[in-house]
N, CA, C and O atoms as a Maestro MAE file, in Angstrom:
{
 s_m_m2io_version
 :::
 2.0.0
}

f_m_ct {
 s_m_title
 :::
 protein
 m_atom[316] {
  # First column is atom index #
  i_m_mmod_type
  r_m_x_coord
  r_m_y_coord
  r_m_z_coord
  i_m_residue_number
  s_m_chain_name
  s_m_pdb_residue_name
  s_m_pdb_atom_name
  i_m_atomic_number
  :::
  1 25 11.149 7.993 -4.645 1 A "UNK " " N  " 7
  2 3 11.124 7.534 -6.020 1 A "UNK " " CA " 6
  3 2 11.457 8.673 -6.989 1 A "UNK " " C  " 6
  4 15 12.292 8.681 -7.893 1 A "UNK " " O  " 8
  5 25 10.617 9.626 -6.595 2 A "UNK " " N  " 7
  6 3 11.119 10.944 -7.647 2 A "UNK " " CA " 6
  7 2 12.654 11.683 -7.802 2 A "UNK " " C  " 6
  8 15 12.985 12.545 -8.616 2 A "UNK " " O  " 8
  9 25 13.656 10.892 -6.490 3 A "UNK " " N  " 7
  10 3 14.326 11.603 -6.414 3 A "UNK " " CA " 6
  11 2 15.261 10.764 -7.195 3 A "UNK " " C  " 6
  12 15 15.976 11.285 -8.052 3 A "UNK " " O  " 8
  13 25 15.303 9.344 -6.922 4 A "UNK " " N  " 7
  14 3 16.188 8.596 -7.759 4 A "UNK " " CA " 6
  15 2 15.613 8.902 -9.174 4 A "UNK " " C  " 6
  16 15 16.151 7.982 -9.790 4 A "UNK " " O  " 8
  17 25 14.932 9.529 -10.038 5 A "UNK " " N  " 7
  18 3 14.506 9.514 -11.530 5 A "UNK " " CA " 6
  19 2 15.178 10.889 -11.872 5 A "UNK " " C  " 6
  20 15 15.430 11.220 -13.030 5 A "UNK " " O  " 8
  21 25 15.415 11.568 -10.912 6 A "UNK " " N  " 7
  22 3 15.971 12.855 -11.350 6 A "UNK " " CA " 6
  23 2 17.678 13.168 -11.075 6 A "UNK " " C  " 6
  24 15 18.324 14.164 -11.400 6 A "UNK " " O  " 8
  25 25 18.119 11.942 -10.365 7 A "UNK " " N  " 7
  26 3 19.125 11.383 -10.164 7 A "UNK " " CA " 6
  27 2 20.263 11.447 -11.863 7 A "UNK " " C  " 6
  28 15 21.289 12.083 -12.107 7 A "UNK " " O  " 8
  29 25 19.484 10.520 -12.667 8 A "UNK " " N  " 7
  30 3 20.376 10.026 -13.496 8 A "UNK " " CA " 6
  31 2 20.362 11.485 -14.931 8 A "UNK " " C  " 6
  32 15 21.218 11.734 -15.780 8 A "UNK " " O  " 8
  33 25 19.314 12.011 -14.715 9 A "UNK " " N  " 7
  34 3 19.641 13.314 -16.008 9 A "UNK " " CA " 6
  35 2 20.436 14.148 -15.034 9 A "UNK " " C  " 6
  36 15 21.245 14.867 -15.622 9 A "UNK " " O  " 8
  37 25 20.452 14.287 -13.530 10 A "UNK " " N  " 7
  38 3 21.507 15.161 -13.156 10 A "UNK " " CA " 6
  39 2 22.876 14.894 -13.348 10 A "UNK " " C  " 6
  40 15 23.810 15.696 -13.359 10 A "UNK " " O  " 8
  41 25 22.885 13.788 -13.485 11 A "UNK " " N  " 7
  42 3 24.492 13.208 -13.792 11 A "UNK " " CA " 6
  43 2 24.722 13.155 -15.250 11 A "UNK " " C  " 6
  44 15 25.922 13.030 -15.495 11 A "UNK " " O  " 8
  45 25 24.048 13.203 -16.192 12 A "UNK " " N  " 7
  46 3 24.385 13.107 -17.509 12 A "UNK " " CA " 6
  47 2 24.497 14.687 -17.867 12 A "UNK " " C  " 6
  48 15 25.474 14.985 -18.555 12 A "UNK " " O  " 8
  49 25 23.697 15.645 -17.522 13 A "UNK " " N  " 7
  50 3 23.796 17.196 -17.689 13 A "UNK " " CA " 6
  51 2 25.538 17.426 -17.081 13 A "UNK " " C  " 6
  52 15 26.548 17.911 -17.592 13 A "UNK " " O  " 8
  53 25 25.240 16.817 -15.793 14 A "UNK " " N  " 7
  54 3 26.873 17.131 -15.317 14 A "UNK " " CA " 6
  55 2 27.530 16.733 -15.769 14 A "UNK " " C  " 6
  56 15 28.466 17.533 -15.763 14 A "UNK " " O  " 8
  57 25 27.884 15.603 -16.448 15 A "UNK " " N  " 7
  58 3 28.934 15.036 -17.173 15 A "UNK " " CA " 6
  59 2 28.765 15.456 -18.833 15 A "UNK " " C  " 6
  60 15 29.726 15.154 -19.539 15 A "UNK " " O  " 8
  61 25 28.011 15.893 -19.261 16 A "UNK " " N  " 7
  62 3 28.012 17.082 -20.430 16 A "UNK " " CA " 6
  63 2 28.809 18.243 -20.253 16 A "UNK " " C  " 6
  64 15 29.914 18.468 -20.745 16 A "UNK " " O  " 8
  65 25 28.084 19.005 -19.449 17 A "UNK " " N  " 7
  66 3 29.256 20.470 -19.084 17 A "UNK " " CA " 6
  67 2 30.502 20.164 -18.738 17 A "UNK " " C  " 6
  68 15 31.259 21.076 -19.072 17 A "UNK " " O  " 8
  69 25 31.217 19.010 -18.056 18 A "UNK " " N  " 7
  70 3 32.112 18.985 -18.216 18 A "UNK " " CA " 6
  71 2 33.072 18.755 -19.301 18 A "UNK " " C  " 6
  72 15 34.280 18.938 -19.158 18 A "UNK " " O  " 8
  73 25 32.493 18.328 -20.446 19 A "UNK " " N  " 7
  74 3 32.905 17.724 -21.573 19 A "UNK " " CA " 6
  75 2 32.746 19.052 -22.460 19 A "UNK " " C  " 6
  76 15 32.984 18.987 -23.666 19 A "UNK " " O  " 8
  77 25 32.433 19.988 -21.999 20 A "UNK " " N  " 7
  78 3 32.706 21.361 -23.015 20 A "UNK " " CA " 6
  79 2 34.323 21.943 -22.813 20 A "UNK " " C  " 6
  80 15 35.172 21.946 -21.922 20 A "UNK " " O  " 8
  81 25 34.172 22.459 -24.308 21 A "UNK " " N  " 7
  82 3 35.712 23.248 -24.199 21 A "UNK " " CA " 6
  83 2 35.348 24.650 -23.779 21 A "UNK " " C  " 6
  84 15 34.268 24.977 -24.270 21 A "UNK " " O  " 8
  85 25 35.937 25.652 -22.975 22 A "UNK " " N  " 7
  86 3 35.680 26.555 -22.593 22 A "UNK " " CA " 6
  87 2 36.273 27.478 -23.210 22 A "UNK " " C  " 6
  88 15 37.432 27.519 -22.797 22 A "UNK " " O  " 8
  89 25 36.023 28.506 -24.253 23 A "UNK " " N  " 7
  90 3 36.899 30.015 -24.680 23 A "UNK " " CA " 6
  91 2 36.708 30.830 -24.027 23 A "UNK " " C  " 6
  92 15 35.651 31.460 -24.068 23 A "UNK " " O  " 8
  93 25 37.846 31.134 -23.058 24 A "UNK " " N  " 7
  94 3 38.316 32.274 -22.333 24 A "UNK " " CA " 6
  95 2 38.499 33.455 -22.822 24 A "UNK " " C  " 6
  96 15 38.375 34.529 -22.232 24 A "UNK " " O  " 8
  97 25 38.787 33.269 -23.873 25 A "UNK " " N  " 7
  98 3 38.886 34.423 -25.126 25 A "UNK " " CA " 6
  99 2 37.586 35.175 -24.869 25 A "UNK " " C  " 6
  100 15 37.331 36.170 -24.190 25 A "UNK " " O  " 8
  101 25 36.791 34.314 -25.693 26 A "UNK " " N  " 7
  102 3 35.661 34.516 -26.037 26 A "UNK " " CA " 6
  103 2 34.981 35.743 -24.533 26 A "UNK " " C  " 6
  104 15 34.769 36.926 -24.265 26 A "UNK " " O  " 8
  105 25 34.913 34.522 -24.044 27 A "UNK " " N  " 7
  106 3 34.429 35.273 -22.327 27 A "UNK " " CA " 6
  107 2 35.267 36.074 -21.708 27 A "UNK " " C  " 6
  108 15 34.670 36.408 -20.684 27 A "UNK " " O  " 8
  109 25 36.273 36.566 -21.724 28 A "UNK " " N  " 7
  110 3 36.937 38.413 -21.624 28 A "UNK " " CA " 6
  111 2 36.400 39.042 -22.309 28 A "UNK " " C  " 6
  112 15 36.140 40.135 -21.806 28 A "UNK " " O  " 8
  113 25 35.853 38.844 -23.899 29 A "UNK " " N  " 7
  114 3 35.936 39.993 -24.486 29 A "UNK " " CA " 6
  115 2 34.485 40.144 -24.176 29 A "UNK " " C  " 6
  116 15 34.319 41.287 -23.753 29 A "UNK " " O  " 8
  117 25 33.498 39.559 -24.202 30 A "UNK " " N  " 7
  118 3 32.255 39.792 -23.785 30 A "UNK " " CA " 6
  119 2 32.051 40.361 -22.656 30 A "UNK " " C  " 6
  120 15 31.138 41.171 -22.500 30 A "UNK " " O  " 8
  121 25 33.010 39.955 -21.564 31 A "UNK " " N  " 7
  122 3 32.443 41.114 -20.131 31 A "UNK " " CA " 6
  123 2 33.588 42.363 -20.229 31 A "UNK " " C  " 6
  124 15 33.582 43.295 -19.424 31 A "UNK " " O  " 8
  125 25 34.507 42.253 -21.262 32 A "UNK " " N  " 7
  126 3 34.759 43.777 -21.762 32 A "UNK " " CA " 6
  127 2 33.860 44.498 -22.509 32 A "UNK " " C  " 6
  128 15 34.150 45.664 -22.776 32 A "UNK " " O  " 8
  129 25 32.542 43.904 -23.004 33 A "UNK " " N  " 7
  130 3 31.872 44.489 -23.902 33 A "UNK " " CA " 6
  131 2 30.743 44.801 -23.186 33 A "UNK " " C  " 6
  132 15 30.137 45.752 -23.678 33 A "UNK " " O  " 8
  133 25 30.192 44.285 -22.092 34 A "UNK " " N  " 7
  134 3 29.114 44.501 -21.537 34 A "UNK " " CA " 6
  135 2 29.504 45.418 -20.155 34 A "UNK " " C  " 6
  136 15 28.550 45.873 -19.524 34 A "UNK " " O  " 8
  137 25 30.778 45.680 -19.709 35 A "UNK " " N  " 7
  138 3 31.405 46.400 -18.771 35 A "UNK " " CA " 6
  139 2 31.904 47.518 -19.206 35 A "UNK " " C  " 6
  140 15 32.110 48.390 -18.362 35 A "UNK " " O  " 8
  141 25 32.226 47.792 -20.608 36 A "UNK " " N  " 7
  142 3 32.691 49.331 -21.356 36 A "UNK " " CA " 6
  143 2 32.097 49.606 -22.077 36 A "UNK " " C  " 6
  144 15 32.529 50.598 -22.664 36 A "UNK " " O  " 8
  145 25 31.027 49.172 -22.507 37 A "UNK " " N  " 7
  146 3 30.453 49.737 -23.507 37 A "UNK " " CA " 6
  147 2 28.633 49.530 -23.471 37 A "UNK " " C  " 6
  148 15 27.803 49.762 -24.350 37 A "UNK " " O  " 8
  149 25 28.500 49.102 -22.331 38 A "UNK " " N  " 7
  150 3 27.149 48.495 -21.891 38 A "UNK " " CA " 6
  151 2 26.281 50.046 -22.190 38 A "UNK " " C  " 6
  152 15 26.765 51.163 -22.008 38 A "UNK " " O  " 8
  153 25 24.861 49.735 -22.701 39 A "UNK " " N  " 7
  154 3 24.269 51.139 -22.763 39 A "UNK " " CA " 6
  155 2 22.445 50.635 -21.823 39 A "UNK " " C  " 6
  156 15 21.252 50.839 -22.046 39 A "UNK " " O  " 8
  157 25 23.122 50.054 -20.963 40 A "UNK " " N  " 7
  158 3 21.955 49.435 -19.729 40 A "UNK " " CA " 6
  159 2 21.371 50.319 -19.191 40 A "UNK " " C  " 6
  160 15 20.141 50.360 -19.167 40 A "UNK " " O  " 8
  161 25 22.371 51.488 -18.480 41 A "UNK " " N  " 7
  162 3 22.268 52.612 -17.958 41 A "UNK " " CA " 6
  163 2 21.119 53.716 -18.976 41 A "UNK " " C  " 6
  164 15 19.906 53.903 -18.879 41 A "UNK " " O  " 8
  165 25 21.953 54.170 -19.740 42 A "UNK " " N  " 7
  166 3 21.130 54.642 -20.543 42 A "UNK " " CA " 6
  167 2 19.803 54.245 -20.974 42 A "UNK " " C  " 6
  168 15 18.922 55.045 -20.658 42 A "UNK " " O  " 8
  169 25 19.551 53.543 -21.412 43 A "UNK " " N  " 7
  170 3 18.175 52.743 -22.061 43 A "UNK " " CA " 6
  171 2 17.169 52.795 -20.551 43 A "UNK " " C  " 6
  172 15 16.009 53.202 -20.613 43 A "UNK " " O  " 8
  173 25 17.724 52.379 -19.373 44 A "UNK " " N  " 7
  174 3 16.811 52.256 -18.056 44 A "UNK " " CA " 6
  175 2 16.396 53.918 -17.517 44 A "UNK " " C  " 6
  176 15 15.478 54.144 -16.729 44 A "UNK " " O  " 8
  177 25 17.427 55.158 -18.228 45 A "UNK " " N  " 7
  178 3 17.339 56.457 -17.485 45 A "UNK " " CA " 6
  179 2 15.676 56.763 -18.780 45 A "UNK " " C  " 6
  180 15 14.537 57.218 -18.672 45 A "UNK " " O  " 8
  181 25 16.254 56.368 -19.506 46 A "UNK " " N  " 7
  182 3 15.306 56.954 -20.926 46 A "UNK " " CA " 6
  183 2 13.729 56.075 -20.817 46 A "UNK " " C  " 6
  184 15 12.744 56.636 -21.295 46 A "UNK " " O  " 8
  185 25 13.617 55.066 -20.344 47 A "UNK " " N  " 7
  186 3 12.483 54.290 -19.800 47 A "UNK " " CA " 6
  187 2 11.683 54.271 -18.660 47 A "UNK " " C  " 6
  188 15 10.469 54.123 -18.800 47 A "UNK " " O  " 8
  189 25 12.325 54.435 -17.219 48 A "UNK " " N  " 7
  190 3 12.387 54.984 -16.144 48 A "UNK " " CA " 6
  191 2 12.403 56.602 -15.878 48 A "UNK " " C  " 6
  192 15 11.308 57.044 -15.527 48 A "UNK " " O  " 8
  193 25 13.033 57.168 -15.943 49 A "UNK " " N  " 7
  194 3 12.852 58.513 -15.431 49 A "UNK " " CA " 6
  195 2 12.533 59.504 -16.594 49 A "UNK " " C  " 6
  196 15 12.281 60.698 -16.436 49 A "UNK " " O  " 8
  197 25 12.580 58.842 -17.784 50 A "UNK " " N  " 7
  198 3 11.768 59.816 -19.012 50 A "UNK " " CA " 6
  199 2 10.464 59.395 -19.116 50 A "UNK " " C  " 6
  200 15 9.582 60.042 -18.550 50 A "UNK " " O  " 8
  201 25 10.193 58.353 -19.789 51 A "UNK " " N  " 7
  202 3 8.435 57.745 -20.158 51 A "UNK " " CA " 6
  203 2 8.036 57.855 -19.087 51 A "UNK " " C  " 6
  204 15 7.014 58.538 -19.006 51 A "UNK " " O  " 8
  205 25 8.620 57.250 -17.703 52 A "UNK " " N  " 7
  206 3 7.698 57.054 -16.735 52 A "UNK " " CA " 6
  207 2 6.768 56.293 -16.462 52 A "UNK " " C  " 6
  208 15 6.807 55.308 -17.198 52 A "UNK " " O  " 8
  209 25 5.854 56.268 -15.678 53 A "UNK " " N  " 7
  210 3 4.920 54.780 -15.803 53 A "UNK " " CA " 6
  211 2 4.185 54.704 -17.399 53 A "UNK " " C  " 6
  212 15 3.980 55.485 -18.328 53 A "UNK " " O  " 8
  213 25 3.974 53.474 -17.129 54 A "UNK " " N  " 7
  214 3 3.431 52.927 -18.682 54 A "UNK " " CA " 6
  215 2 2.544 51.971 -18.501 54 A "UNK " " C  " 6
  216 15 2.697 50.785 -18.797 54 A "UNK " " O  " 8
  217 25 1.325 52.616 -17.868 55 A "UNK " " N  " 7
  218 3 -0.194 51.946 -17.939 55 A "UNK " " CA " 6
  219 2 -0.388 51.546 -19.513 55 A "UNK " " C  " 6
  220 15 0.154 52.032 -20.506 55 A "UNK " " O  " 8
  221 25 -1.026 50.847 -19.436 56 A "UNK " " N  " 7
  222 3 -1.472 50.501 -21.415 56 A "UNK " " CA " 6
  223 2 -2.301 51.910 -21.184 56 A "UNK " " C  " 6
  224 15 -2.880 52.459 -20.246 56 A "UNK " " O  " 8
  225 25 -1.872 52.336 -23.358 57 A "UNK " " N  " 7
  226 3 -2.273 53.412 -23.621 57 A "UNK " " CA " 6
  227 2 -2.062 55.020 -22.794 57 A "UNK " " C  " 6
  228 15 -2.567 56.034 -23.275 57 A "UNK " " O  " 8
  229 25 -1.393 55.039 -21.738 58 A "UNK " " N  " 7
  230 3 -1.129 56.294 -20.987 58 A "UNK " " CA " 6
  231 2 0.140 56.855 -21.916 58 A "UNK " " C  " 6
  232 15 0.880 56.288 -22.720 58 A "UNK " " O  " 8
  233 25 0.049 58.288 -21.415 59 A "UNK " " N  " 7
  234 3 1.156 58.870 -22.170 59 A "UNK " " CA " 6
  235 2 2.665 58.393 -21.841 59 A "UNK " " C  " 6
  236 15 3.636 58.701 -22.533 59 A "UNK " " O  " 8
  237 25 2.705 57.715 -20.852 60 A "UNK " " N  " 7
  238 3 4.232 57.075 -20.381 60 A "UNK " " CA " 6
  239 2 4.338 55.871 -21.517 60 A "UNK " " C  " 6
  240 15 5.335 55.797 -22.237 60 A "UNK " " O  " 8
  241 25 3.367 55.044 -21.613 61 A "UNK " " N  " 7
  242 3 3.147 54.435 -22.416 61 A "UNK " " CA " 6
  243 2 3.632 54.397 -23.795 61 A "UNK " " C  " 6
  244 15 4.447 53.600 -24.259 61 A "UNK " " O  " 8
  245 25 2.960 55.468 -24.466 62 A "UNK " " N  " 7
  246 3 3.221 56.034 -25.732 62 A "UNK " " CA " 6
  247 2 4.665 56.487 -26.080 62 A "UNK " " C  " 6
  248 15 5.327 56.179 -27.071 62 A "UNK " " O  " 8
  249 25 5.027 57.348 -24.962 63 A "UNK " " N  " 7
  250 3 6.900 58.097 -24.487 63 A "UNK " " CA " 6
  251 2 7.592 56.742 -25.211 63 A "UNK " " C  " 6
  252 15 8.101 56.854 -26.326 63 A "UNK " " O  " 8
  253 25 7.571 55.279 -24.404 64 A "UNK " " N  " 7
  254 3 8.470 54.416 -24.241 64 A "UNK " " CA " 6
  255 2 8.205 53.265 -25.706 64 A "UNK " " C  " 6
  256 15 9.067 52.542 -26.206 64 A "UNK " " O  " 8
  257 25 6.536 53.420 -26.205 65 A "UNK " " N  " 7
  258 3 6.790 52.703 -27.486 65 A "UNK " " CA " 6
  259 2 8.019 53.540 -28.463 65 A "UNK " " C  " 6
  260 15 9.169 53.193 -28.732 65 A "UNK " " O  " 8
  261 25 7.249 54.764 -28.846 66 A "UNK " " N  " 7
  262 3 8.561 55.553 -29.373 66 A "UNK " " CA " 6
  263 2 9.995 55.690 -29.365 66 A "UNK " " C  " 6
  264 15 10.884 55.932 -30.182 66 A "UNK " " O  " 8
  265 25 9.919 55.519 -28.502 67 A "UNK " " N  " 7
  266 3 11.163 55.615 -28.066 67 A "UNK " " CA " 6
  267 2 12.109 54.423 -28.015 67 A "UNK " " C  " 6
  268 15 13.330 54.451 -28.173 67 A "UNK " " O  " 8
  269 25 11.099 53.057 -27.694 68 A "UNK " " N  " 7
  270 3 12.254 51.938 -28.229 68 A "UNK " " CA " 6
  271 2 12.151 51.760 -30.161 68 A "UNK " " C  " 6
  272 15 12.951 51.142 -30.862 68 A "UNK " " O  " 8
  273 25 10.858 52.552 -30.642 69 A "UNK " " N  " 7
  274 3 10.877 52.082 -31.592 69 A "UNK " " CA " 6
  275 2 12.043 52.949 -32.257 69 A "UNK " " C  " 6
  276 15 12.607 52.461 -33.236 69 A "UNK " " O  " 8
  277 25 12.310 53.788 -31.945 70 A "UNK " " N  " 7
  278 3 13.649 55.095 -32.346 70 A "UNK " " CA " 6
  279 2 14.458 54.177 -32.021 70 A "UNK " " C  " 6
  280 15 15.189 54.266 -33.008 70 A "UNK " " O  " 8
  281 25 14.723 53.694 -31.662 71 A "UNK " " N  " 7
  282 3 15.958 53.306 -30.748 71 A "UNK " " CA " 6
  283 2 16.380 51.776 -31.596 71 A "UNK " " C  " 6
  284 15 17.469 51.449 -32.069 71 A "UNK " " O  " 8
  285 25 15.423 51.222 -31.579 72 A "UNK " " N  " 7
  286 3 15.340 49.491 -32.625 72 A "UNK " " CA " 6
  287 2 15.881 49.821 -34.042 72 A "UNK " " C  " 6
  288 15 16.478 49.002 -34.741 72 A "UNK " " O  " 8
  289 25 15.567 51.317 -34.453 73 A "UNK " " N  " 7
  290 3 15.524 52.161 -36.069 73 A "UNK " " CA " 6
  291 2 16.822 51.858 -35.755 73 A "UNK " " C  " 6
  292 15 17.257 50.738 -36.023 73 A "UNK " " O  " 8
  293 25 17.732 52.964 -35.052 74 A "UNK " " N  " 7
  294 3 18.557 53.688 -35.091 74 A "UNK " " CA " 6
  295 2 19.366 52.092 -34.741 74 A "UNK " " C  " 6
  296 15 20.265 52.192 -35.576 74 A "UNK " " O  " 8
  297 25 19.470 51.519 -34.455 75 A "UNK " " N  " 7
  298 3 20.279 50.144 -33.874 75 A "UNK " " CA " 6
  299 2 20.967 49.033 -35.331 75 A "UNK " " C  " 6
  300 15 22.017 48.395 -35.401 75 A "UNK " " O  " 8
  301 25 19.542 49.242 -36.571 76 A "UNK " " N  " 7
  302 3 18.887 48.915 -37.635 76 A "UNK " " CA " 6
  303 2 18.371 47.124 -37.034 76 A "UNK " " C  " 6
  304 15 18.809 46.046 -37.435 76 A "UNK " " O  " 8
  305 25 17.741 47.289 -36.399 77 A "UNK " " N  " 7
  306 3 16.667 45.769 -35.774 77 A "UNK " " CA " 6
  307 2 15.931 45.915 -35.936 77 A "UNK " " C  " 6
  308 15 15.218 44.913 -36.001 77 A "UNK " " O  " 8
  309 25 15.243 47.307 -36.188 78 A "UNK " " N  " 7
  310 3 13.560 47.195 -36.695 78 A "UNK " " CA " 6
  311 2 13.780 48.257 -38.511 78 A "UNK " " C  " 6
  312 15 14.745 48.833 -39.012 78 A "UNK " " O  " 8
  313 25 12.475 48.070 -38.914 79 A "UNK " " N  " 7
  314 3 12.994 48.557 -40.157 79 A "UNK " " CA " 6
  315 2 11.474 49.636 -40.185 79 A "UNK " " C  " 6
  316 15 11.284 50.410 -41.123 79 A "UNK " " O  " 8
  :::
 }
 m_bond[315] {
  # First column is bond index #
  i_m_from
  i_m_to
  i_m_order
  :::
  1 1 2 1
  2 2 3 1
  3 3 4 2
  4 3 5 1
  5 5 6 1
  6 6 7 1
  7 7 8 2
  8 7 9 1
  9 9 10 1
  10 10 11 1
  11 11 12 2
  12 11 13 1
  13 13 14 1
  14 14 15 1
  15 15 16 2
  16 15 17 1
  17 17 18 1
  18 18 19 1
  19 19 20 2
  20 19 21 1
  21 21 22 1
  22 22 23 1
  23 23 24 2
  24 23 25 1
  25 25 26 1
  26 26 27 1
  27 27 28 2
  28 27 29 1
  29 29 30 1
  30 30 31 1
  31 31 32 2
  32 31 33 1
  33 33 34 1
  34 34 35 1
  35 35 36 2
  36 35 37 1
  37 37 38 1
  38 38 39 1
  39 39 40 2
  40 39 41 1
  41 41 42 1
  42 42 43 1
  43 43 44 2
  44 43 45 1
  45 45 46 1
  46 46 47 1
  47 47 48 2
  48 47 49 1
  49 49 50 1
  50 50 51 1
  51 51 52 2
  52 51 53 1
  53 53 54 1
  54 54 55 1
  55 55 56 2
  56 55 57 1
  57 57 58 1
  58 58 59 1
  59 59 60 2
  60 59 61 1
  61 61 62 1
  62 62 63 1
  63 63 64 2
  64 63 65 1
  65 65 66 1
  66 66 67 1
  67 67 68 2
  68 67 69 1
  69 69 70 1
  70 70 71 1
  71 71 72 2
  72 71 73 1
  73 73 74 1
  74 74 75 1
  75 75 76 2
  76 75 77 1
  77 77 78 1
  78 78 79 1
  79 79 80 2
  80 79 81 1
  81 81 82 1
  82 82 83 1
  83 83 84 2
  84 83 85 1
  85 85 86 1
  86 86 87 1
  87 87 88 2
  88 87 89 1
  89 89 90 1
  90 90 91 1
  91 91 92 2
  92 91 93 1
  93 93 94 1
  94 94 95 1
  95 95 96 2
  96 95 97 1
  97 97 98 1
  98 98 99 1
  99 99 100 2
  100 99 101 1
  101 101 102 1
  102 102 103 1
  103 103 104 2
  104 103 105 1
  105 105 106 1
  106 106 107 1
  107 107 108 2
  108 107 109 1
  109 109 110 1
  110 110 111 1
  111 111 112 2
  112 111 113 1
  113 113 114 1
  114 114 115 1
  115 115 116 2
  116 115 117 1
  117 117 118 1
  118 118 119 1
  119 119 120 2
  120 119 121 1
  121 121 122 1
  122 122 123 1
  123 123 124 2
  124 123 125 1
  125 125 126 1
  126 126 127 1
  127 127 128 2
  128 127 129 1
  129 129 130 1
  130 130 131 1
  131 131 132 2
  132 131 133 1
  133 133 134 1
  134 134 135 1
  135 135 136 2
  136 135 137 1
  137 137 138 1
  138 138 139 1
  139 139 140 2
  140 139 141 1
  141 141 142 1
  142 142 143 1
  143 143 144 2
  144 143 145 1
  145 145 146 1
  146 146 147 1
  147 147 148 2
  148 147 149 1
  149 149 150 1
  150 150 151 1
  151 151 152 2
  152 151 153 1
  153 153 154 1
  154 154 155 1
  155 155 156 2
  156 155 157 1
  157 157 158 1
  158 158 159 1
  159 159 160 2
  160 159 161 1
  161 161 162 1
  162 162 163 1
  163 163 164 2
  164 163 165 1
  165 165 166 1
  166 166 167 1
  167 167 168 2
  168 167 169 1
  169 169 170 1
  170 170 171 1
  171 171 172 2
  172 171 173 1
  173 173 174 1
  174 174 175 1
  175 175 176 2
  176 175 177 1
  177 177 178 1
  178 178 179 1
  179 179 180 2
  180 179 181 1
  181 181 182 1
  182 182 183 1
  183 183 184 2
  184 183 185 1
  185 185 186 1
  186 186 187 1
  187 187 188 2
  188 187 189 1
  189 189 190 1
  190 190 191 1
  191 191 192 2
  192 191 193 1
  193 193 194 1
  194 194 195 1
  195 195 196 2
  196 195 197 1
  197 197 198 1
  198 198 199 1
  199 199 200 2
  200 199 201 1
  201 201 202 1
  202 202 203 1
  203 203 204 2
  204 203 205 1
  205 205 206 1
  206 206 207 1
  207 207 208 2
  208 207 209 1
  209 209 210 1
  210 210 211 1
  211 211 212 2
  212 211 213 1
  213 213 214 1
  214 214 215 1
  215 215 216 2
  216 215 217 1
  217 217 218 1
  218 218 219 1
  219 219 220 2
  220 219 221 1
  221 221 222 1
  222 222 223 1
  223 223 224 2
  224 223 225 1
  225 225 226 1
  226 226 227 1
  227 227 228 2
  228 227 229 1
  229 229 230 1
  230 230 231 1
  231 231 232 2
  232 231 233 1
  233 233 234 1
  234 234 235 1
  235 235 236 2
  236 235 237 1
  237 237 238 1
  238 238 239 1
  239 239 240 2
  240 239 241 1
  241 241 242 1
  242 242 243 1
  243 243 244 2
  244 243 245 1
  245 245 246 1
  246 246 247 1
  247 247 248 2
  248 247 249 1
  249 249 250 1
  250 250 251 1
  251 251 252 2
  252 251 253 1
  253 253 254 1
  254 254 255 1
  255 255 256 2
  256 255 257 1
  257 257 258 1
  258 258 259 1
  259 259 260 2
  260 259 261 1
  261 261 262 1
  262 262 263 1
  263 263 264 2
  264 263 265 1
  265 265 266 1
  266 266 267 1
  267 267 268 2
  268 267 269 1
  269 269 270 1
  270 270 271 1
  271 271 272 2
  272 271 273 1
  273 273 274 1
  274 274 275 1
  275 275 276 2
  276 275 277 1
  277 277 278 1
  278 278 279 1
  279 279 280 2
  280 279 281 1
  281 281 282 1
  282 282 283 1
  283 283 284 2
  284 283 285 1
  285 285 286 1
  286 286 287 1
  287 287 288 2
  288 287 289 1
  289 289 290 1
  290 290 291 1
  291 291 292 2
  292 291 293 1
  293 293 294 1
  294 294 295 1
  295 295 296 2
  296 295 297 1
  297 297 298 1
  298 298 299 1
  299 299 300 2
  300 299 301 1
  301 301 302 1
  302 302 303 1
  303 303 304 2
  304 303 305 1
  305 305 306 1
  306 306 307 1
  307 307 308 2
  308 307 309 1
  309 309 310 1
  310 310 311 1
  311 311 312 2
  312 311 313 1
  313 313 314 1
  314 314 315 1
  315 315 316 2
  :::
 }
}
């Protein structure tokens, strides 16, 4: 029974996505943007192998609030 009820929104979801227009555009330039210019690396070296663990309140802790809060400044997302 449960399976026929979950039957008919799977077919309407599927027949939605197909009914989208797709920008290719759009989606090159985004995995050019997240592939050349991604700063993933960075942000994980500065969280990971700088702060270090981050028990609540430990000094790793403290390292990594700072440090995203520098980082949110400098971005202008936090004020």
């Amino acid at each position: 029974m449960k399976r026929k009820l979950l039957i008919l929104p799977a077919l309407l979801l599927a027949g939605m996505t197909f009914a989208q227009d797709v920008d290719l555009e759009a989606i090159e330039k985004i995995k050019k943007e997240g592939l050349e210019n991604s700063k993933v690396e960075e942000i994980a070296l500065q969280l990971v192998d700088k702060a270090g663990p981050r028990l609540s309140y430990s000094e790793g802790y403290e390292r990594a609030t700072k440090y995203a809060v520098k980082q949110l400044s400098d971005w202008s997302l936090m004020s």
